[in-house]
N, CA, C and O atoms as CSV, one atom per row, in Angstrom:
chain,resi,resn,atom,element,x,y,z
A,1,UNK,N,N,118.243,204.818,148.765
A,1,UNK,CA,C,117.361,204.343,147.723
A,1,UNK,C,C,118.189,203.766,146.589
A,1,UNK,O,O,119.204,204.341,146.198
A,2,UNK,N,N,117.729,202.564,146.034
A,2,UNK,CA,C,118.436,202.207,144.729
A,2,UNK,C,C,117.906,202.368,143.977
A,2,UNK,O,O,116.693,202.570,144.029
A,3,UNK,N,N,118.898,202.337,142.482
A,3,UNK,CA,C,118.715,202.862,141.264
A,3,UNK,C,C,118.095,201.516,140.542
A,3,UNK,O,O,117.387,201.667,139.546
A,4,UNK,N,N,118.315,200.460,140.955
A,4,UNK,CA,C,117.977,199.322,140.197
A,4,UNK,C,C,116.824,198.665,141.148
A,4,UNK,O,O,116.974,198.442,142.350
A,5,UNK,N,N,115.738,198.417,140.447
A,5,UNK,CA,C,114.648,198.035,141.524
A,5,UNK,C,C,114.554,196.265,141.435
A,5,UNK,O,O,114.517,195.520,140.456
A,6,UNK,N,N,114.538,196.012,142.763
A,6,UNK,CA,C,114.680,194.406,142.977
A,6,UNK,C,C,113.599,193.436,142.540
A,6,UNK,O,O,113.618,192.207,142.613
A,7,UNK,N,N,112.701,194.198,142.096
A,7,UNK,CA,C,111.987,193.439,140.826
A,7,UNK,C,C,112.538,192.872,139.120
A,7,UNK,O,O,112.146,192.040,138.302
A,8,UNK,N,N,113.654,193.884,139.214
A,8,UNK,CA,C,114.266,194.238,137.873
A,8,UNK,C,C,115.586,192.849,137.756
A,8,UNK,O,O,116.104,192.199,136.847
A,9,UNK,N,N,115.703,192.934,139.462
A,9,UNK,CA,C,117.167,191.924,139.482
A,9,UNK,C,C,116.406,190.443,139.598
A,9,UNK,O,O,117.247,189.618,139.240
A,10,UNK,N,N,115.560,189.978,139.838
A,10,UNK,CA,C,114.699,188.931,139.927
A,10,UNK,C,C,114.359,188.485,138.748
A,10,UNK,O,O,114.451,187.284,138.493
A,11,UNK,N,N,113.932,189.349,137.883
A,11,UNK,CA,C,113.706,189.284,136.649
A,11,UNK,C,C,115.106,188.277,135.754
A,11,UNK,O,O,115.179,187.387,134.906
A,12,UNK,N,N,115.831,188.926,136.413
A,12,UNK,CA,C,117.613,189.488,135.221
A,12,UNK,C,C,118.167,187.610,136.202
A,12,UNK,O,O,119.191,187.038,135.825
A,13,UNK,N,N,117.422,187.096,137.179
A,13,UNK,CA,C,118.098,186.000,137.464
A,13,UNK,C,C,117.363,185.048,136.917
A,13,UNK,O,O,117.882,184.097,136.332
A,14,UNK,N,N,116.032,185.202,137.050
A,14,UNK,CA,C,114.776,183.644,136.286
A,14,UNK,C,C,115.643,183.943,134.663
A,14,UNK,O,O,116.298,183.014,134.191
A,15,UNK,N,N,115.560,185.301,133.908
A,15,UNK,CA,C,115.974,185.125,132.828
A,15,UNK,C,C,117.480,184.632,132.014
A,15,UNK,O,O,117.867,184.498,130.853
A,16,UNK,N,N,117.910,184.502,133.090
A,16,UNK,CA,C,119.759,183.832,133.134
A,16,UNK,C,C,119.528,182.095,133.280
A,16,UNK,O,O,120.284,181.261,132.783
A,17,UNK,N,N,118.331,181.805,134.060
A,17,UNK,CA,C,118.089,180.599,134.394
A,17,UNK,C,C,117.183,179.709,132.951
A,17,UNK,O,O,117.127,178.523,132.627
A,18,UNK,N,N,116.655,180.812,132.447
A,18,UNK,CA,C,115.966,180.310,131.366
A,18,UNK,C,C,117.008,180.188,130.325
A,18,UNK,O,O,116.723,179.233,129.602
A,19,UNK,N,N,118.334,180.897,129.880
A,19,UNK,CA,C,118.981,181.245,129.267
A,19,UNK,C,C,119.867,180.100,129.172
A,19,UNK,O,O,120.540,179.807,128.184
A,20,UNK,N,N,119.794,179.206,130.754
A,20,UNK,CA,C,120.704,178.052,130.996
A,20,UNK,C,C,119.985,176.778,130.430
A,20,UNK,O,O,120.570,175.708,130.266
A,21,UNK,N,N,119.022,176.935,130.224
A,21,UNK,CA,C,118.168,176.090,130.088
A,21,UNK,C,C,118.110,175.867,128.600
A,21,UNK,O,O,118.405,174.758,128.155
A,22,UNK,N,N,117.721,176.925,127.739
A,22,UNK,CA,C,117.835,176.922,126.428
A,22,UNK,C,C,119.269,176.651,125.775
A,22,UNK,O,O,119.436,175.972,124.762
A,23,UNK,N,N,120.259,177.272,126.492
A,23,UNK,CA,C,121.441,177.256,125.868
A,23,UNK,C,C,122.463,176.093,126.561
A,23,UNK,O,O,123.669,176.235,126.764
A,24,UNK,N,N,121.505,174.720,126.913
A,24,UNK,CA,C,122.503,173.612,127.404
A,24,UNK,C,C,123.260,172.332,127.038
A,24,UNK,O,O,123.643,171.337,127.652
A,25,UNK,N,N,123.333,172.937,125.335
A,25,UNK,CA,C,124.350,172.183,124.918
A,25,UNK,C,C,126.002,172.368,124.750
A,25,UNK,O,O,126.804,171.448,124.587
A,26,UNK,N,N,126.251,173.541,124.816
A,26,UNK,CA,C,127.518,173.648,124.939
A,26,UNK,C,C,127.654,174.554,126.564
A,26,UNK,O,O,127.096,175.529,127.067
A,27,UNK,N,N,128.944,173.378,127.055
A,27,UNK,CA,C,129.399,174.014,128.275
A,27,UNK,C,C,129.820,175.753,128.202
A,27,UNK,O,O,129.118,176.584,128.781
A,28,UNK,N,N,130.549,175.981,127.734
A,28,UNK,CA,C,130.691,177.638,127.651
A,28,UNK,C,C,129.235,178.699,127.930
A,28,UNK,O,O,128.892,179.516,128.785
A,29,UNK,N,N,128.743,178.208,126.841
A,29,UNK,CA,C,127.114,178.826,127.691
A,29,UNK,C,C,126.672,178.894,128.661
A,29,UNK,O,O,126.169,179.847,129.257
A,30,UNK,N,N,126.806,177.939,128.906
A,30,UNK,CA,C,126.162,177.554,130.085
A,30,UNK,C,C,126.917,177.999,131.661
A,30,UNK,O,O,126.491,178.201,132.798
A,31,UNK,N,N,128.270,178.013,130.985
A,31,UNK,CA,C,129.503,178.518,132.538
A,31,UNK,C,C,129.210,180.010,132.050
A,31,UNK,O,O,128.637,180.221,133.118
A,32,UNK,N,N,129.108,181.077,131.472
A,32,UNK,CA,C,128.454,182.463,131.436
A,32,UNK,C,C,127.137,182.658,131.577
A,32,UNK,O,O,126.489,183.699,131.474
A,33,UNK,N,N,126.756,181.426,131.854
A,33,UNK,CA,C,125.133,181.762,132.497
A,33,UNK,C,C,125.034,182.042,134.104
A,33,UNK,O,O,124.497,182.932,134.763
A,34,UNK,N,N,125.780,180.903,134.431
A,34,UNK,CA,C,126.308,180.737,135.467
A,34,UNK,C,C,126.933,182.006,136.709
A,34,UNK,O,O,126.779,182.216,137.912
A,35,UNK,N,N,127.762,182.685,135.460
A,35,UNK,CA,C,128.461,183.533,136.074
A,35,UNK,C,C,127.400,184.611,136.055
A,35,UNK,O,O,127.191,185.034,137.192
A,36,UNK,N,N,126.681,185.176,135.138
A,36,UNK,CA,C,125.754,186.051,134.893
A,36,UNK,C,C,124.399,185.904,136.419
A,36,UNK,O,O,123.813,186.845,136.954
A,37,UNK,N,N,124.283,184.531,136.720
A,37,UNK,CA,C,123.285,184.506,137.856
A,37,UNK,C,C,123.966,184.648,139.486
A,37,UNK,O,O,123.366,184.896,140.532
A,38,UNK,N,N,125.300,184.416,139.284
A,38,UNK,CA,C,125.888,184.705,140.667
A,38,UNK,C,C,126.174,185.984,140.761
A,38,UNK,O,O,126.170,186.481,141.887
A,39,UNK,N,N,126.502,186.848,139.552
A,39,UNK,CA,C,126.799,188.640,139.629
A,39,UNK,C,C,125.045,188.792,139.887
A,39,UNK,O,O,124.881,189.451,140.913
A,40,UNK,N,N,123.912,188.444,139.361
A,40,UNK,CA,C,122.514,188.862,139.865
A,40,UNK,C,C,122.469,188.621,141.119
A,40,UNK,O,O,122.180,189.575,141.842
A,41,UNK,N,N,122.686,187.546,141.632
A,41,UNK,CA,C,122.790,187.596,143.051
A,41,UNK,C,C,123.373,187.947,144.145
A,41,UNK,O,O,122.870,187.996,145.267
A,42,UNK,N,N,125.245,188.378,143.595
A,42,UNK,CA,C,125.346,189.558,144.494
A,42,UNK,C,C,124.597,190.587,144.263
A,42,UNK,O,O,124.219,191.245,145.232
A,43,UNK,N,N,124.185,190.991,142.858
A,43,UNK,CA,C,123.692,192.353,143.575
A,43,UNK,C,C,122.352,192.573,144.504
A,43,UNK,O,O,121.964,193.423,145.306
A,44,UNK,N,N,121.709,190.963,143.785
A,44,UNK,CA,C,120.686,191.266,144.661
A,44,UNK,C,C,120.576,191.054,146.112
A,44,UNK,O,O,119.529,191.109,146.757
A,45,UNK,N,N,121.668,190.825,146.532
A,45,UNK,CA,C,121.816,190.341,148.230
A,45,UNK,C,C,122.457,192.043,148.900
A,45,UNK,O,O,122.179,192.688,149.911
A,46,UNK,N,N,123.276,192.244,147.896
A,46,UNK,CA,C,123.328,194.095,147.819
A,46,UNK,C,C,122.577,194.784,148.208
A,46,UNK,O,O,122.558,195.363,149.294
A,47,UNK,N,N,121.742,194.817,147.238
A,47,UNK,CA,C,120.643,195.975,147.216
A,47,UNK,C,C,118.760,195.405,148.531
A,47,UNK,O,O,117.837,196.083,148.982
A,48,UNK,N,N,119.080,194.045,148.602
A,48,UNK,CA,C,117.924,193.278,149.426
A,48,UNK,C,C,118.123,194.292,151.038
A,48,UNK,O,O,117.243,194.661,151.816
A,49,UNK,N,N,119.147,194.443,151.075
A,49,UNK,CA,C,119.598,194.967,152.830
A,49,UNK,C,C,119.571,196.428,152.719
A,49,UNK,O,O,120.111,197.168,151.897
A,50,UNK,N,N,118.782,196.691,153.784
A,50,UNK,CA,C,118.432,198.430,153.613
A,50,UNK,C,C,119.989,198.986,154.572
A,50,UNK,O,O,120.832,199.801,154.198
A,51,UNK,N,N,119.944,198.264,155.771
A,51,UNK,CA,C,121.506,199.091,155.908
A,51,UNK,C,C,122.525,198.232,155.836
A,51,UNK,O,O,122.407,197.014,155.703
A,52,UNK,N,N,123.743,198.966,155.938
A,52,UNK,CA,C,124.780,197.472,155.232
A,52,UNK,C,C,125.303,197.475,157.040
A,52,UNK,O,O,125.366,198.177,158.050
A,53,UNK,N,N,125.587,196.110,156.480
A,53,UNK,CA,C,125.547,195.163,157.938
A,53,UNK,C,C,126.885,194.586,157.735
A,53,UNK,O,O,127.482,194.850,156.692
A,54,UNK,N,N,127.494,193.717,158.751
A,54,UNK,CA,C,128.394,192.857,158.468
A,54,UNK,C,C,127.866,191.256,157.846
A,54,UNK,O,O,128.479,190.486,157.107
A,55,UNK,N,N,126.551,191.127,158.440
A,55,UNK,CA,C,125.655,189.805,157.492
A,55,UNK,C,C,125.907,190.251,156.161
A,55,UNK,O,O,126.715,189.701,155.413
A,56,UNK,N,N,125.331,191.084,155.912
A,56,UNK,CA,C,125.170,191.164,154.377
A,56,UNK,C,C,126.778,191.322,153.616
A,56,UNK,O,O,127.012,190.889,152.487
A,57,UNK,N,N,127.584,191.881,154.307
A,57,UNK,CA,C,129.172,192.171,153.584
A,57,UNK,C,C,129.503,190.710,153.687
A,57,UNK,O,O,130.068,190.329,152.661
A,58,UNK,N,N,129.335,189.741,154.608
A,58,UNK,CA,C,129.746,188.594,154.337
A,58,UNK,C,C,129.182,187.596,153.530
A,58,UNK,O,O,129.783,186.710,152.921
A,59,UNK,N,N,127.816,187.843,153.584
A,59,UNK,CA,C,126.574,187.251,152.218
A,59,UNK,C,C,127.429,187.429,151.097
A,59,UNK,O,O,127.803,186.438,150.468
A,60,UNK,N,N,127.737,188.423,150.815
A,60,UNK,CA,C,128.193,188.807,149.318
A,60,UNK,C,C,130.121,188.301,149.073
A,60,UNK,O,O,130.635,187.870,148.041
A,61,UNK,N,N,130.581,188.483,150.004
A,61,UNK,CA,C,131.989,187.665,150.196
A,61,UNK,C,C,131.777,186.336,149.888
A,61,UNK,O,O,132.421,185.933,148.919
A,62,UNK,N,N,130.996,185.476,150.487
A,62,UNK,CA,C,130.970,183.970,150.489
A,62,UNK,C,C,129.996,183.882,148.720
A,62,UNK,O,O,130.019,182.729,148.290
A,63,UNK,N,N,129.436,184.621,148.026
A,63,UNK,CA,C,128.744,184.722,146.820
A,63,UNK,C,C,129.979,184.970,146.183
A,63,UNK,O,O,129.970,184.453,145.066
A,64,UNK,N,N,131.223,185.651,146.482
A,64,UNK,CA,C,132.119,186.172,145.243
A,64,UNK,C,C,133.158,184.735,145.440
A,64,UNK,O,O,133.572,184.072,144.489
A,65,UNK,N,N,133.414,184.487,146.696
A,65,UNK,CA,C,134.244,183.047,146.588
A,65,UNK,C,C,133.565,182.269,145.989
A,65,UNK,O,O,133.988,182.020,144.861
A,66,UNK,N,N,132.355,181.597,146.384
A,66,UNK,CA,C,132.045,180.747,145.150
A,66,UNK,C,C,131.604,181.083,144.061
A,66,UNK,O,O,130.904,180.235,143.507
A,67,UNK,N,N,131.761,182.045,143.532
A,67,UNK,CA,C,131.645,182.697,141.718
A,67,UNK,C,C,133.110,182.266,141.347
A,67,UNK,O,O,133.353,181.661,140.303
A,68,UNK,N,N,133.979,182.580,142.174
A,68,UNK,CA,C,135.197,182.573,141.606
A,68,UNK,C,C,135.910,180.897,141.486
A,68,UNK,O,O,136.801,180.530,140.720
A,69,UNK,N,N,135.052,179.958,142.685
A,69,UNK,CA,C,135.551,178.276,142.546
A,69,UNK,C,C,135.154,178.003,141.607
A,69,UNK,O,O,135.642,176.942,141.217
A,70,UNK,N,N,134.194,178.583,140.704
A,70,UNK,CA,C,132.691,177.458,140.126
A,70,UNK,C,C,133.830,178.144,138.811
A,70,UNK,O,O,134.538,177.310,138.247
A,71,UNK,N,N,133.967,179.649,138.367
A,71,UNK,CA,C,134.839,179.507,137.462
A,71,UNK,C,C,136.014,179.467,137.123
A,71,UNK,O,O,136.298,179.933,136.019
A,72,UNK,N,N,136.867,179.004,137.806
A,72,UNK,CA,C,138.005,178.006,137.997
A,72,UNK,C,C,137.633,176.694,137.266
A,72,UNK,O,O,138.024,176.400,136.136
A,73,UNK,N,N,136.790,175.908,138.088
A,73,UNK,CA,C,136.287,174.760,138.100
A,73,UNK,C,C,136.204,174.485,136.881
A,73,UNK,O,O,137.055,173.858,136.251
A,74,UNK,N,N,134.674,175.144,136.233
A,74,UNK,CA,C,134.492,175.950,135.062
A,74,UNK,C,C,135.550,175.557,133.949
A,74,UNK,O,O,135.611,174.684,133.083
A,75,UNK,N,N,136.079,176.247,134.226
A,75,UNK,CA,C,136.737,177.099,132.945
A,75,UNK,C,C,138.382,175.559,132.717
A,75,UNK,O,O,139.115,175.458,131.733
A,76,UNK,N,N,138.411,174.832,133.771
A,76,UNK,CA,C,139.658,173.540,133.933
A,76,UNK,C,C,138.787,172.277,133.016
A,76,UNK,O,O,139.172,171.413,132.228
A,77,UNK,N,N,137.564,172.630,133.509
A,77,UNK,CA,C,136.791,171.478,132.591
A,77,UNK,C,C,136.542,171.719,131.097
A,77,UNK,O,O,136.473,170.860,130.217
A,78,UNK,N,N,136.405,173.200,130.962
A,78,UNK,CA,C,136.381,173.781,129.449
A,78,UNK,C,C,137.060,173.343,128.734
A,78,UNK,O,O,136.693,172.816,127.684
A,79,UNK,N,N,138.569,173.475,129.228
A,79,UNK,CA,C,139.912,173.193,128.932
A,79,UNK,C,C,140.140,171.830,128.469
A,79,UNK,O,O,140.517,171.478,127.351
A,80,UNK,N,N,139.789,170.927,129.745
A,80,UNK,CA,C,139.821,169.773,129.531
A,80,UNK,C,C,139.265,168.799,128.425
A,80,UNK,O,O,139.730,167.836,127.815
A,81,UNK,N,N,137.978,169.523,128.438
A,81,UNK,CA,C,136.997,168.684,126.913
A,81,UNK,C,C,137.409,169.049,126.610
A,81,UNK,O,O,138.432,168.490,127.003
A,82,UNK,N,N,137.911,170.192,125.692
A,82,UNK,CA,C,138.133,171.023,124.263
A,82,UNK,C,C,139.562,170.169,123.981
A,82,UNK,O,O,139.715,169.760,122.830
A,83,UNK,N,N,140.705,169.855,125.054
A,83,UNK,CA,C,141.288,168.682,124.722
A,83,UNK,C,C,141.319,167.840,124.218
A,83,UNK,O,O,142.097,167.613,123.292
A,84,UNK,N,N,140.296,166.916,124.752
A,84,UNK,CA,C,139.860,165.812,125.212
A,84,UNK,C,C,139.361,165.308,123.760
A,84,UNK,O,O,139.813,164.333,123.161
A,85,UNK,N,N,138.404,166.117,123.348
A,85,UNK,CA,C,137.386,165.861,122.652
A,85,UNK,C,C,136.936,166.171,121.344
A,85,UNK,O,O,136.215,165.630,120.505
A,86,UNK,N,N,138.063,167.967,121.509
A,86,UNK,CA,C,137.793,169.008,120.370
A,86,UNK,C,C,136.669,169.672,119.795
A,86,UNK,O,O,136.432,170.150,118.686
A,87,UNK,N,N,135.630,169.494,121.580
A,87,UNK,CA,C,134.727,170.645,121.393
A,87,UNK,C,C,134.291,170.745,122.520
A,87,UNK,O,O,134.744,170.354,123.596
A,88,UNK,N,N,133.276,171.352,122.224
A,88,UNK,CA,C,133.000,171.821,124.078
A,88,UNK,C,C,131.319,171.444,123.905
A,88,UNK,O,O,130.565,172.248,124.454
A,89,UNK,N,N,130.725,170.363,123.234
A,89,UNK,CA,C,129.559,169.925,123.191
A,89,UNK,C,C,129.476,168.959,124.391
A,89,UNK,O,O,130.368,168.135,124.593
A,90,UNK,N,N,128.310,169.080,125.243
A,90,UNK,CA,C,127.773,168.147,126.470
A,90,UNK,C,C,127.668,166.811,126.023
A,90,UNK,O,O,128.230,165.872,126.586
A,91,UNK,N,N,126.914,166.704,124.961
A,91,UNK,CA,C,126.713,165.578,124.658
A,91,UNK,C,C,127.746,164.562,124.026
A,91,UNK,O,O,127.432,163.373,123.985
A,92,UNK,N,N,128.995,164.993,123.520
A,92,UNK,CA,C,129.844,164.744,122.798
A,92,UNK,C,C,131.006,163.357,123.910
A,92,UNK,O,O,131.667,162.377,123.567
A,93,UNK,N,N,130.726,164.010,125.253
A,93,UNK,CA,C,131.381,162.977,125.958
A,93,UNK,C,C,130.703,163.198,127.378
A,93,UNK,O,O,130.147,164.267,127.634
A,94,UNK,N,N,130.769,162.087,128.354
A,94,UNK,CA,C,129.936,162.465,129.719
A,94,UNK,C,C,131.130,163.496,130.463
A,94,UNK,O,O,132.347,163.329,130.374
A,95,UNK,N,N,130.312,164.786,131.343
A,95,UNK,CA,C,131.284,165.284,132.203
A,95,UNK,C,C,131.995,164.167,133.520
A,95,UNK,O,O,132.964,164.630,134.121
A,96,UNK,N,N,131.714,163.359,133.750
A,96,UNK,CA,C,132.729,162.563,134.437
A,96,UNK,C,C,133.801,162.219,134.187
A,96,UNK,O,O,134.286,161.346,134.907
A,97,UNK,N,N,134.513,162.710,133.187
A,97,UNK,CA,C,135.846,162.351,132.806
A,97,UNK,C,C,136.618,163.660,132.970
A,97,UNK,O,O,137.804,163.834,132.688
A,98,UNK,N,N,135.597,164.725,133.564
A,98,UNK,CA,C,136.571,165.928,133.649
A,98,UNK,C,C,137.628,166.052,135.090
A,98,UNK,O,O,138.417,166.991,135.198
């Protein structure tokens, strides 16, 4: 039985998504939104499987590799505007130059 009910993690991902939504002018926000909805979704691919399987251990492997490309990715482009630009506003320059 889990302690966290998968109504609760459903919740905790639309509200990360709304969070991306409101907060999409600066990239930084928006890459901890990011990260905040891929940790909801391991857990919820976690806790979705009543016995643990090798599907599901690999569900959540291929969820932590790409958490970990996107903030790489992420975090080179952060870098790059705040260079670039001397801020980390979206609107300030197009992301195609990252």
């Amino acid at each position: 039985m889990s302690f966290i009910p998968i109504s609760f993690m459903v919740f905790c991902t639309l509200s990360v998504i709304l969070t991306m939504v409101i907060q999409r002018f600066h990239i930084l926000m928006t890459l901890l939104a990011l990260e905040a909805m891929i940790l909801n979704l391991m857990i919820l691919a976690l806790l979705s499987t009543t016995l643990p399987s090798d599907k599901s251990l690999f569900l959540v492997m291929i969820l932590l590799t790409f958490g970990a490309c996107e903030a790489a990715l992420g975090l080179a482009c952060l870098v790059k505007m705040t260079r670039t630009f001397g801020n980390d506003h979206i609107a300030s320059s197009s992301l195609s130059s990252c």
